[in-house]
C-alpha positions as CSV (number, residue, x, y, z in Angstrom):
1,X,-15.5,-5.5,-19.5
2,X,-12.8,-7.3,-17.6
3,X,-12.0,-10.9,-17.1
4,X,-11.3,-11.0,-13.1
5,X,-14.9,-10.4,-11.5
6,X,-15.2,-7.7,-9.2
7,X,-16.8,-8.5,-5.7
8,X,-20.3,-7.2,-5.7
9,X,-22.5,-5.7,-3.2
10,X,-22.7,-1.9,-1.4
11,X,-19.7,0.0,-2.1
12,X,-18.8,1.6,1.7
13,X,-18.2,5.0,-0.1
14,X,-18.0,6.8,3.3
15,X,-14.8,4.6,4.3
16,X,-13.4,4.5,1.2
17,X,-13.3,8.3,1.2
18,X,-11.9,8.7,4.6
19,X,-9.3,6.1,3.5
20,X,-8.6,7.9,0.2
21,X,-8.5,10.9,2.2
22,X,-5.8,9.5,4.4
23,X,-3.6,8.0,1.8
24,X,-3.6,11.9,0.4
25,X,-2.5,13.1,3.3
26,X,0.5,10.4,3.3
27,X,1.8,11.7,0.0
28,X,1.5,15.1,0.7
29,X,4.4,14.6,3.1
30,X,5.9,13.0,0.4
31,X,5.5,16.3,-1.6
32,X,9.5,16.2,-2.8
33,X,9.6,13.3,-4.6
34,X,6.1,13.9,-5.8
35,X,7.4,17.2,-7.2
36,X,10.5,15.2,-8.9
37,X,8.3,13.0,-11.1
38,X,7.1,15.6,-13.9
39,X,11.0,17.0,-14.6
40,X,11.8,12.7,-14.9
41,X,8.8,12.1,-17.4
42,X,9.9,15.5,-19.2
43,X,13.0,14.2,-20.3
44,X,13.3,12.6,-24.1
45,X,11.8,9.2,-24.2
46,X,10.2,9.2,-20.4
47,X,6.8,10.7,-21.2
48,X,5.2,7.9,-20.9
49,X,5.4,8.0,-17.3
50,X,2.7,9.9,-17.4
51,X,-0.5,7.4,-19.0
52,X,2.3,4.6,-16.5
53,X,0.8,6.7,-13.2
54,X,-2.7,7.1,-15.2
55,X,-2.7,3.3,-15.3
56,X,-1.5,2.3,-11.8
57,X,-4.3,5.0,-10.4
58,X,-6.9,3.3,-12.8
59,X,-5.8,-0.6,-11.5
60,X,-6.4,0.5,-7.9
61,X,-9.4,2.2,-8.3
62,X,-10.4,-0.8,-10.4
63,X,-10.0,-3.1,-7.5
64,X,-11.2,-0.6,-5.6
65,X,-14.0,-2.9,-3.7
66,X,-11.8,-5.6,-3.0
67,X,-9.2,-3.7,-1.5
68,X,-11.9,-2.1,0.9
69,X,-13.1,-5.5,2.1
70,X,-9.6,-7.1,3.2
71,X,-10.0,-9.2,6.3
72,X,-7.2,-8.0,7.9
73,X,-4.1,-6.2,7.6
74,X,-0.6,-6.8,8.7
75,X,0.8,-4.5,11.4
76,X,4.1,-6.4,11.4
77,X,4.6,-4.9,7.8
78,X,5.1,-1.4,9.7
79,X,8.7,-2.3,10.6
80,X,9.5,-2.3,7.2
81,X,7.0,0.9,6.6
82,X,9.3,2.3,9.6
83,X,13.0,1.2,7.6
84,X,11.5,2.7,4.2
85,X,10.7,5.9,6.0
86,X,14.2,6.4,7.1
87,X,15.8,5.0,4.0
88,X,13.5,7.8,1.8
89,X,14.6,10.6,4.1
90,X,18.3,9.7,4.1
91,X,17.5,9.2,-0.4
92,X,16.1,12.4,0.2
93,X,18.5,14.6,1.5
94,X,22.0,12.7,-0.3
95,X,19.7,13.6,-3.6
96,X,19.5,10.1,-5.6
97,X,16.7,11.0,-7.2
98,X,15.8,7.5,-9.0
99,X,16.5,6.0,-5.4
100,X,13.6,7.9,-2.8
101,X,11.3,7.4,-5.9
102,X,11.4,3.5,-5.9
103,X,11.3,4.1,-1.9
104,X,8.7,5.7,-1.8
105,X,6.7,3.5,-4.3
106,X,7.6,0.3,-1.8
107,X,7.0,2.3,1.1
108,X,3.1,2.9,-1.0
109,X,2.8,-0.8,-1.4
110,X,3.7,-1.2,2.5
111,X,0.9,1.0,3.4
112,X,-1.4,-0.9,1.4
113,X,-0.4,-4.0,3.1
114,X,-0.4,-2.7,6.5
115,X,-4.1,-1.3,5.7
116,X,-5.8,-3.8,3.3
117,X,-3.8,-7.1,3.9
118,X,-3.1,-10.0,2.3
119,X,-6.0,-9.8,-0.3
120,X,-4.7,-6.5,-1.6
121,X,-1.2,-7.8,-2.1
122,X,-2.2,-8.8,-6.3
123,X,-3.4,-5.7,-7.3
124,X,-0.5,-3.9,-5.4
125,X,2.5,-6.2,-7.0
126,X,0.9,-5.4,-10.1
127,X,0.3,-2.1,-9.7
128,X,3.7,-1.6,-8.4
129,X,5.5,-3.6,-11.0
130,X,4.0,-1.5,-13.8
131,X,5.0,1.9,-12.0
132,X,8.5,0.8,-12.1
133,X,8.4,1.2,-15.8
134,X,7.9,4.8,-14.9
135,X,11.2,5.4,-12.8
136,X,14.5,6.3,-14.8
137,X,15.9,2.7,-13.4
138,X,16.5,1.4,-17.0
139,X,19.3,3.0,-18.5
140,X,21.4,0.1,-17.5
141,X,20.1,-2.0,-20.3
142,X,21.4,0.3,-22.8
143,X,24.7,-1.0,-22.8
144,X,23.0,-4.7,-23.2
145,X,20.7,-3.4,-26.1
146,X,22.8,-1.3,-28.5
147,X,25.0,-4.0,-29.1
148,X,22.4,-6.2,-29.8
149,X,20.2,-3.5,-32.1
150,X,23.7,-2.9,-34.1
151,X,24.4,-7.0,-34.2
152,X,20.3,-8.0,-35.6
153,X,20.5,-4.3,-37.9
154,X,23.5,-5.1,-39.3
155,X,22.8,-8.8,-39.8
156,X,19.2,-7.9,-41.4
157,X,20.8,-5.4,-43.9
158,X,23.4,-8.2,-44.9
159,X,20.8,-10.5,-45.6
160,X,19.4,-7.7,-48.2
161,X,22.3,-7.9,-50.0
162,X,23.8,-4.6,-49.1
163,X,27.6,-5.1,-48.3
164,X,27.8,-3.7,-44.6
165,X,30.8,-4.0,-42.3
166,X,29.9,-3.7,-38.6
167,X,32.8,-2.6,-36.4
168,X,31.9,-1.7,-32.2
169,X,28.7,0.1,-32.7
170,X,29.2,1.3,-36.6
171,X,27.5,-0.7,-39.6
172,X,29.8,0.8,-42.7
173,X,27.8,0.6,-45.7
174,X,29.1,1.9,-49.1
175,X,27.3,5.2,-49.3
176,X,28.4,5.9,-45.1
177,X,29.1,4.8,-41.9
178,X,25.8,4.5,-39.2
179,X,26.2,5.3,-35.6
180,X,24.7,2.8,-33.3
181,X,24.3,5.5,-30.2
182,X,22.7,5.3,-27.3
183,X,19.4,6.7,-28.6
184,X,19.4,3.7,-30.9
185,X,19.1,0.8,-28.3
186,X,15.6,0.6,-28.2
187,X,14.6,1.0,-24.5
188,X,12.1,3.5,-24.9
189,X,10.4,1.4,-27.3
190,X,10.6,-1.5,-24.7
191,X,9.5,0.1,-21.9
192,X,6.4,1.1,-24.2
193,X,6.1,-2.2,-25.2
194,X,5.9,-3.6,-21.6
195,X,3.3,-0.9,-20.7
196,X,1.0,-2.1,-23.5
197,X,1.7,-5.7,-22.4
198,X,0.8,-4.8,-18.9
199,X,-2.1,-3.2,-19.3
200,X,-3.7,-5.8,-21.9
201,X,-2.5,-8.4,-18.9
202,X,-4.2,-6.9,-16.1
203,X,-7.0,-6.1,-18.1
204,X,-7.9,-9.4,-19.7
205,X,-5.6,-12.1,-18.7
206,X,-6.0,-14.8,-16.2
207,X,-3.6,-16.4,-14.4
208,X,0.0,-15.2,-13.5
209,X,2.1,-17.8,-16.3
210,X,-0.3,-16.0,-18.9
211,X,0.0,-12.5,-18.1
212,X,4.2,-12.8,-17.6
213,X,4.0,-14.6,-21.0
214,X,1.9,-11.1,-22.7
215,X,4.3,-9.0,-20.9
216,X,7.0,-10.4,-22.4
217,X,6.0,-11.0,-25.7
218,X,5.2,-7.1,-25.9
219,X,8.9,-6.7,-24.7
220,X,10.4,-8.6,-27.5
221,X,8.2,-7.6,-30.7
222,X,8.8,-4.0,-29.4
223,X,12.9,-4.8,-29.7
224,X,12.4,-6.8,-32.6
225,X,10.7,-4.1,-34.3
226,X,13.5,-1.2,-32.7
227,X,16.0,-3.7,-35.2
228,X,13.8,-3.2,-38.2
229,X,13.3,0.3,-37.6
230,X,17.4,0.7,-37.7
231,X,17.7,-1.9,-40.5
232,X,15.3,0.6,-42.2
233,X,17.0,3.7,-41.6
234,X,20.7,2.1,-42.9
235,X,18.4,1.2,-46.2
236,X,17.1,4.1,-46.8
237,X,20.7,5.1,-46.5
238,X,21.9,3.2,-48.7
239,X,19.0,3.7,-51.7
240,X,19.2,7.5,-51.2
241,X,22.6,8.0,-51.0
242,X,22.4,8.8,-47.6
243,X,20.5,11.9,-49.1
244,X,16.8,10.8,-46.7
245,X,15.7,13.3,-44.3
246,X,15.1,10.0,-42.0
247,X,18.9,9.3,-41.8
248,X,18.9,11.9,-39.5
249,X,15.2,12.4,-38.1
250,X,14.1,9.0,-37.4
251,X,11.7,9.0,-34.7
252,X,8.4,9.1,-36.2
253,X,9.5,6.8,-38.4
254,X,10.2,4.2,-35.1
255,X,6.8,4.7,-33.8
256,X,5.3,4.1,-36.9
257,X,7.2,0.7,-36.8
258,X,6.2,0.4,-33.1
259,X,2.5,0.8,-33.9
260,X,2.8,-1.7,-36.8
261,X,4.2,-4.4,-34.5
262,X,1.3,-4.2,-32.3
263,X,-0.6,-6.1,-34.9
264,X,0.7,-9.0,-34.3
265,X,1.3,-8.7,-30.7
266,X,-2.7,-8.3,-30.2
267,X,-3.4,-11.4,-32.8
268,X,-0.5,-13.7,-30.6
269,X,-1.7,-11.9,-27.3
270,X,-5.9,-13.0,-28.0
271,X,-4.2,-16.5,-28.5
272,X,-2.6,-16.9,-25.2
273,X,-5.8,-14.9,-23.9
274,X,-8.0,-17.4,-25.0
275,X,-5.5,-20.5,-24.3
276,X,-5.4,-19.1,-20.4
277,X,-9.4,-19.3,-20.1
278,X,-9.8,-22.9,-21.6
279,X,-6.9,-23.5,-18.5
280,X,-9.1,-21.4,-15.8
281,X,-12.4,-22.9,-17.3
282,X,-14.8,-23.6,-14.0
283,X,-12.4,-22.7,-11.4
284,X,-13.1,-19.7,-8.6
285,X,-12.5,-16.3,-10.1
286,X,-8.9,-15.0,-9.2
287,X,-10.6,-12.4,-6.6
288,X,-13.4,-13.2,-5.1
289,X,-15.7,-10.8,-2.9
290,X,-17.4,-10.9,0.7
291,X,-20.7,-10.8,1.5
292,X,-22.5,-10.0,-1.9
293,X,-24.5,-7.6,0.8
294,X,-21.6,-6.0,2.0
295,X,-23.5,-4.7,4.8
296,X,-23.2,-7.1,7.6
297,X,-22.0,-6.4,11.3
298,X,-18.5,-7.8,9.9
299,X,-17.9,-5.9,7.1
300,X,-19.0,-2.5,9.0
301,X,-15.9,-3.8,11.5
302,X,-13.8,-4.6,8.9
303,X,-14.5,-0.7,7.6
304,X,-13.9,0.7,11.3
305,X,-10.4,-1.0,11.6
306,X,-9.8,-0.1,8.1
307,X,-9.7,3.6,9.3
308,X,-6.9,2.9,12.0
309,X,-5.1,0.6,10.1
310,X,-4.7,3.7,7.6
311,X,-4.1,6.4,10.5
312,X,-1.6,4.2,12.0
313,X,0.3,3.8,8.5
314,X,0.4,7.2,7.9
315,X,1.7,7.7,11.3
316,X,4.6,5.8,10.4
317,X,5.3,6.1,7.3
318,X,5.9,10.0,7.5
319,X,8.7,9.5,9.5
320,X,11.5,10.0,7.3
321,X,9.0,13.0,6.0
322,X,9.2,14.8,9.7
323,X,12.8,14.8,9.8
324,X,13.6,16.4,6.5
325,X,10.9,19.0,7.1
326,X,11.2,19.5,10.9
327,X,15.8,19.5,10.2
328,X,15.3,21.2,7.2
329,X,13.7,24.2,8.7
330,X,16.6,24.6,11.4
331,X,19.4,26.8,10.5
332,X,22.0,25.7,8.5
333,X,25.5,26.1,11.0
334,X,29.0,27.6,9.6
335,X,31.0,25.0,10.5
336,X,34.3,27.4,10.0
337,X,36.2,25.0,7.8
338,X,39.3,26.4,6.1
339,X,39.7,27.2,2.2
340,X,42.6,25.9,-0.5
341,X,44.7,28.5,1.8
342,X,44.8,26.2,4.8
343,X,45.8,23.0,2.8
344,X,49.1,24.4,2.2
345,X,51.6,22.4,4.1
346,X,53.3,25.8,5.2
347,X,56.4,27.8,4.2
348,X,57.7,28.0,1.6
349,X,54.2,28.1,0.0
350,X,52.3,31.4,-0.6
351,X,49.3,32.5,-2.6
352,X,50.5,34.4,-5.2
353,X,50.9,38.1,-4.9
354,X,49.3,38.6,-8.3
355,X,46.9,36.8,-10.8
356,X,48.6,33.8,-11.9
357,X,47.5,32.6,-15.5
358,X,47.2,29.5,-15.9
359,X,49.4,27.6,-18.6
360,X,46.5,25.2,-19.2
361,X,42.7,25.4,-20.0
362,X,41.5,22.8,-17.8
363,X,39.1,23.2,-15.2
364,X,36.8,20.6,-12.8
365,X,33.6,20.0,-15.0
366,X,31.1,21.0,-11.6
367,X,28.1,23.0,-12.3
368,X,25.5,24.7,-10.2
369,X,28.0,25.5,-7.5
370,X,26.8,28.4,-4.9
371,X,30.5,29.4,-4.4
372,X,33.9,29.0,-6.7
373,X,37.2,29.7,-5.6
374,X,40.2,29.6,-7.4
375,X,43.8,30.1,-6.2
376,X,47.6,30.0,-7.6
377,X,49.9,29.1,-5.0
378,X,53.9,29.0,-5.0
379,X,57.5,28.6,-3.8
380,X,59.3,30.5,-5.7
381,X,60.0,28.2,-8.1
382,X,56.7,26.1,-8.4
383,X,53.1,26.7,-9.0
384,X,49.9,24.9,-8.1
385,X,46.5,26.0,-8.3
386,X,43.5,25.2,-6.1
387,X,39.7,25.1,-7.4
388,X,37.2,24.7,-4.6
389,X,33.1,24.4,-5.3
390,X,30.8,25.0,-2.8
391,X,27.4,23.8,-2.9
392,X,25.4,25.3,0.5
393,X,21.8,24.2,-0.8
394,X,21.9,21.3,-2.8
395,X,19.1,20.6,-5.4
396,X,18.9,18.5,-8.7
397,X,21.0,19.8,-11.0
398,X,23.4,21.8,-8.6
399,X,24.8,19.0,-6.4
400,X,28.0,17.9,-5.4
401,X,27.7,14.5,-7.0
402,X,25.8,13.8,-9.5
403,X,25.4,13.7,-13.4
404,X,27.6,15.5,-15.3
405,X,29.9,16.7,-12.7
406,X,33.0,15.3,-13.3
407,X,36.6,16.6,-12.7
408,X,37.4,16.2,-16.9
409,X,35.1,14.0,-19.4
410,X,36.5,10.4,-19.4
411,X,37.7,10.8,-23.2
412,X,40.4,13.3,-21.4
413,X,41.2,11.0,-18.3
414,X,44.5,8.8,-19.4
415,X,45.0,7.6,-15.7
416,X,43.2,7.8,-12.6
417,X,43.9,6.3,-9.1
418,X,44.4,6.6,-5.2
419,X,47.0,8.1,-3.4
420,X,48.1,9.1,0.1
421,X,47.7,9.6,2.8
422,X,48.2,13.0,2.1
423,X,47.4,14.3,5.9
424,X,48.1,11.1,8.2
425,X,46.4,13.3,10.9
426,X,43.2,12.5,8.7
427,X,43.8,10.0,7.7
428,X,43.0,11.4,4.3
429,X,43.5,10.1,0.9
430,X,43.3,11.8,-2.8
431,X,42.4,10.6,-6.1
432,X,44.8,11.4,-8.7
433,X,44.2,12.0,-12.6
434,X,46.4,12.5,-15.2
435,X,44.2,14.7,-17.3
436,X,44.8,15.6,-21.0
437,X,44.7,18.9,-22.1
438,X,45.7,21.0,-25.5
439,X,48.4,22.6,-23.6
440,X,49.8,19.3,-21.8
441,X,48.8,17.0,-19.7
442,X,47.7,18.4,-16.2
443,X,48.1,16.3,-12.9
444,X,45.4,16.7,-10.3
445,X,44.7,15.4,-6.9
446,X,41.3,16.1,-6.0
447,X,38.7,15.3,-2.9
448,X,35.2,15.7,-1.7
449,X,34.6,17.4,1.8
450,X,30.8,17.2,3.6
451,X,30.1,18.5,6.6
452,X,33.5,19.0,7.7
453,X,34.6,15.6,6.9
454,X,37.1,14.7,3.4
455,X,36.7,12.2,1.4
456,X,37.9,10.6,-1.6
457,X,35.0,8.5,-2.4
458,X,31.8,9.9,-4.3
459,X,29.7,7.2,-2.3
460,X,31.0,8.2,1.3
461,X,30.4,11.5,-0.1
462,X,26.3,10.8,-0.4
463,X,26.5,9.1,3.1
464,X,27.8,11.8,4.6
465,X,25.6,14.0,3.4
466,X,23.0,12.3,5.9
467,X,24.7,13.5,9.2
468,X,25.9,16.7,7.9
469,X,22.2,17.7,7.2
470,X,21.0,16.3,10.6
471,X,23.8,19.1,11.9
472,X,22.7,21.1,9.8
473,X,26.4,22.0,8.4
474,X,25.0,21.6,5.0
475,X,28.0,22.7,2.9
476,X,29.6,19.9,0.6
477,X,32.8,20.7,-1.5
478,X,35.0,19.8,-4.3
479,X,39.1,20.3,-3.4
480,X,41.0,20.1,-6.4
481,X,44.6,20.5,-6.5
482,X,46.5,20.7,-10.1
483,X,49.9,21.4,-11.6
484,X,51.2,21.5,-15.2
485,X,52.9,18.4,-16.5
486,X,55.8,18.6,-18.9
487,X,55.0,16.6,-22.5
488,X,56.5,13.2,-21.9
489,X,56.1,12.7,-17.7
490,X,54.4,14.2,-14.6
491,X,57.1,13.9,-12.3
492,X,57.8,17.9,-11.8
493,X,54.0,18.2,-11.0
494,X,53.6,15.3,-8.5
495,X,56.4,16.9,-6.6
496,X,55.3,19.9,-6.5
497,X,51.5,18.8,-5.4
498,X,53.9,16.7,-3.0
499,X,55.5,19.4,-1.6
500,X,52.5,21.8,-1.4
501,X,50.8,19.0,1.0
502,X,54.3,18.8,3.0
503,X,53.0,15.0,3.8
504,X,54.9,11.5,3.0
505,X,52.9,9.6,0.3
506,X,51.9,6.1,0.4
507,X,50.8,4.7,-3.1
508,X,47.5,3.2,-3.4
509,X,49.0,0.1,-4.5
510,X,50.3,-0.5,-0.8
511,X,54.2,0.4,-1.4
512,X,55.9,2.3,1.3
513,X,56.0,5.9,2.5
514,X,58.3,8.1,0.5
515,X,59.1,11.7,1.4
516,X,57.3,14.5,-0.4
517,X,60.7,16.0,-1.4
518,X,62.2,11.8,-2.2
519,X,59.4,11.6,-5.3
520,X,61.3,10.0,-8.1
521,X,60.1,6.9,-8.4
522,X,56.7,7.5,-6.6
523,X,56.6,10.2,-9.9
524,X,57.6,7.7,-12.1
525,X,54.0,5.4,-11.0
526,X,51.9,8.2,-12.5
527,X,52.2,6.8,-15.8
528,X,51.9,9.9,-17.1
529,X,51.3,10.3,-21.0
530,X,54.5,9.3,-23.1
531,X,55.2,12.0,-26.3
């Protein structure tokens, strides 16, 4: 049994079901970020996403009766229903994932505002706020936590008396040296903790100071207890001679800790619980219901306009929905944009005649790519070689930007910045990277090109990807540009990427144009890596 009364009388099944039925129909437009959820909550430390969406679906049905006798709704909410449309179709088709899921779970709380009003609007922050947990939004705290978890580890393994040494994220102990990684941080064990918290809030809390208070109490004995459970691991380190199975394999071992901290969360939880109904003793319930009858000439009114206030939601909301679907189906167009061949400034460059090795291993780092070409171009004298990626049909996990593509992992980036303009006529600038390599350093100068239009920036990259779908000239591409540095400088290479271009270059920094063949001391600003 709950503590927040629920309003009695008739239950108007019929309108409820034709309102259920409608809602439905609203995420089945919805049906590609629906299909996105189980691959989120199938990654390592995310399946609890799945009792998260149990819970919200059991916290609306729940306050199922109150939300079907709302007084009134608020049409001027429908704006906004309108703007979160448009905003999950443009998510949509630039593919940020993490980014139409929270839009669509706003746009949901819209609808419900727009159909059950004001009265709805607890059970729908609540709902809504516990869903979040659900959404891969939280990653960012992991640089917050693991150097807290290594900080409160290492400190609770000096106070044992073992003689540790914590350096970055390693706590060096006499029989070996701990990783802190990111694995380690402890936000899967938070965002457990504030599900638990959540639900024992909603469930049998009163009051909104109360129910924050629960929440975060769950939060911190759930990080409190992610500490002990590293503390733990580094002592069974150190009494086994690092020789424990655990020191490798250490999750059960966390959730076992996890469940043991929920002792005392439950025992300090019933305390607040009880403190928060001495404070709401004799006061109106926090919802309270219509006409115990439920049956009266208002409340069958209320039901009619419940029906169009739900019809005319839907009819906004799937907006954005139509334009994917309805764009989507229309051919994609060939917009005939040229290849590495036609970024060569002109003579003297040529594509080689035959297979060019190259004197280095490095490649971009872009997977998923419907179409990779690969060219060696020269003078005579010079080479550089071209990598292009085409991606016609974008999808998670083969998409122009996104996680892990990258043109080299960071650990092999020494410098990386602007330059250009590189075509004036554009208007277009590159970014340059010095990238190390087994062989020598490599410079590159590389670009992003969407529907006919370059770019250096990944972000104007996503944005473009809006008008290039509403063309329908879908294709997005990587241009990379590279040539081999000699040990202790870059000059030879920027030159020669210089030349290839045939364009003056203005460095980033806002010095002046220099002449592609006058490179000296634009060269020298690569800072390229010194023997």
């Amino acid at each position: 049994m709950t503590k927040t009364p629920e309003a009695h009388g008739a239950d108007p099944s019929k309108v409820g079901v034709t309102v259920a039925l409608v809602f439905l129909l609203t995420l089945v437009f919805f049906w590609p970020t629906l299909a996105s959820f189980p691959g989120t909550w199938a990654g390592y430390g995310r399946s609890h996403g799945w009792f998260v969406a149990g819970l919200v679906g059991w916290m609306v049905w729940r306050d199922r009766r109150e939300l079907l006798r709302g007084m009134g709704g608020n049409p001027w909410i429908l704006t906004m229903l309108a703007a979160l449309s448009v905003l999950w179709f443009a998510a949509t088709v630039a593919h940020i994932q993490v980014f139409h899921q929270t839009v669509l779970l706003f746009l949901l709380i819209c609808w419900g505002l727009v159909v059950f009003g004001g009265r709805a609007l607890r059970t729908l922050l609540v709902a809504g706020a516990t869903f979040l947990l659900a959404l891969p939004l939280w990653d960012v705290l992991v640089p917050i936590l693991r150097p807290l978890t290594t900080l409160a580890s290492g400190a609770m393994v000096l106070l044992l008396g073992i003689p540790a040494e914590i350096e970055g994220d390693l706590v060096r102990i006499p029989a070996g040296t701990f990783i802190i990684a990111d694995g380690c941080a402890g936000l899967n064990y938070l965002l457990a903790g504030l599900v638990v918290g959540a639900f024992y809030a909603h469930l049998l809390v009163r009051g909104w100071p109360a129910k924050l208070g629960i929440v975060a109490l769950a939060g911190a004995i759930a990080i409190v207890g992610n500490w002990i459970r590293v503390a733990g691991v580094i002592v069974i380190g150190h009494a086994t001679e690092m020789q424990s199975g655990l020191v490798e394999s250490h999750l059960g071992f966390g959730w076992v800790i996890f469940t043991l901290g929920l002792v005392p969360f439950f025992l300090l939880a019933r305390v607040m619980e009880k403190r928060a109904d001495r404070k709401y003793a004799g006061s109106e319930p926090e919802s309270a219901g219509m006409d115990p009858e439920g049956d009266t000439g208002e409340q069958k009114a209320v039901s009619r306009r419940l029906v169009w206030r739900a019809a005319a939601a839907t009819a906004v909301a799937i907006l954005g929905p139509l334009l994917y679907f309805v764009f989507g189906a229309l051919p994609a167009v060939n917009a005939g944009e040229g290849g590495l061949e036609d970024v060569a400034g002109g003579d003297p460059w040529r594509i080689a005649e035959s297979p060019v090795e190259r004197p280095f291993g490095w490649r971009p780092a872009y997977q998923g790519a419907d179409q990779h070409d690969s060219l060696a171009f020269t003078d005579g004298e010079r080479t550089v070689y071209g990598d292009r990626f085409v991606y016609r049909q974008q999808a998670q996990g083969a998409k122009l930007i996104g996680y892990p593509n990258r043109i080299a992992p960071r650990a092999d980036i020494f410098e990386e910045r602007l330059m250009g303009p590189v075509d004036p006529a554009r208007g277009l600038w590159v970014k340059q990277a010095v990238v190390l390599n087994p062989e020598g350093p490599v410079l590159v100068w590389y670009w992003y090109r969407v529907g006919g239009m370059d770019t250096f920036s990944p972000v104007y990259a996503k944005v473009l990807e809006v008008p290039a779908f509403l063309s329908r000239r879908r294709a997005s591409e990587l241009m990379a540009l590279s040539a081999a540095c000699e040990a202790d400088n870059c000059r030879e290479a920027f030159e020669a990427l210089a030349g290839f271009m045939g364009v003056r270059i203005l460095d980033a920094s806002g010095g002046e144009p220099v002449e592609a063949s006058d490179t000296t001391e634009a060269a020298d600003t690569t800072g390229g890596p010194q023997s």
